[in-house]
C-alpha positions in Angstrom: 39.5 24.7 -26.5 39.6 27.9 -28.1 42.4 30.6 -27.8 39.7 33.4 -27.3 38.3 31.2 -24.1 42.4 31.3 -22.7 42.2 34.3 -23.4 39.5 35.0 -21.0 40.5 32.8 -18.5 43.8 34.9 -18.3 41.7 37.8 -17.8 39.7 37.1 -15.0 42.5 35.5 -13.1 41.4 31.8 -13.7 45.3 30.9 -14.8 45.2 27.5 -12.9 42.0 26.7 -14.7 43.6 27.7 -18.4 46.5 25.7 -17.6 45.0 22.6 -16.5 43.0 22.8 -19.5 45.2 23.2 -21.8 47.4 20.1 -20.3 45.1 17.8 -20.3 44.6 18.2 -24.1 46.8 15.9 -26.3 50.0 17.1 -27.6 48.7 17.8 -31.2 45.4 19.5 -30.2 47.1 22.0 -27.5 49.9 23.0 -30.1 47.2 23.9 -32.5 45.6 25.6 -29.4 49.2 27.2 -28.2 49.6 28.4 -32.3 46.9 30.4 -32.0 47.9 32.5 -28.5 51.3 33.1 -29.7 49.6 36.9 -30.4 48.5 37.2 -27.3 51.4 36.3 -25.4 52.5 40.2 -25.0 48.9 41.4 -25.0 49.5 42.1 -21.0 51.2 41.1 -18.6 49.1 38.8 -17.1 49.5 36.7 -20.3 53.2 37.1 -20.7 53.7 35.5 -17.3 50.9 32.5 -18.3 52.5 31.7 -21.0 56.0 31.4 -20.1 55.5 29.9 -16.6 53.9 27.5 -17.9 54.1 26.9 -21.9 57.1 28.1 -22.8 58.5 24.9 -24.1 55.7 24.1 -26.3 56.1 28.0 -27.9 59.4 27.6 -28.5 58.8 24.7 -30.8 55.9 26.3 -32.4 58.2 29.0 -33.3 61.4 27.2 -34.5 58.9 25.2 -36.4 57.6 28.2 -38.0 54.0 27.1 -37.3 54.5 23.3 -38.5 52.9 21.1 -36.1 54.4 18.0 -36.8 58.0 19.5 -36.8 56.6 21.4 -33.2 55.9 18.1 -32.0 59.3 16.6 -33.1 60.7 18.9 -31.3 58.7 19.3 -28.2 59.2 15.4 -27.8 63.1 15.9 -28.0 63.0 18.8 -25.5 61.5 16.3 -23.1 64.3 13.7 -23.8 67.0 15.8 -23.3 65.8 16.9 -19.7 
């Protein structure tokens, strides 16, 4: 999955069927895919509220990682232990 094909998704309203895509992906795969939105998340509203109903934890990670994926899946996995 592509971040130009969420992106579409977001714009014609298909939300539940960007999200269930990108979930089913495996962590690795949809934090390289999440990476790659992170300049869209303020591109409109619509995509502002996608992303952080539904990935912010993942874009946090990205972000304290600074773009390293392994250290965004360290943390991501940790965030879901400490629930």
């Amino acid at each position: 999955m592509k971040s130009h094909e969420i992106d579409q998704l977001i714009r014609f309203g298909a939300t539940d069927r960007a999200r269930k895509k990108l979930k089913k992906l495996a962590i690795k795969p949809r934090l390289n895919c999440l990476r790659d939105c992170i300049p869209m998340v303020k591109k409109s509203g619509a995509h502002t509220k996608f992303f952080a109903e539904n990935f912010r934890v993942e874009l946090g990670a990205i972000m304290m990682a600074e773009g390293d994926l392994d250290r965004a899946e360290e943390l991501y996995q940790a965030s879901k232990k400490n629930k």
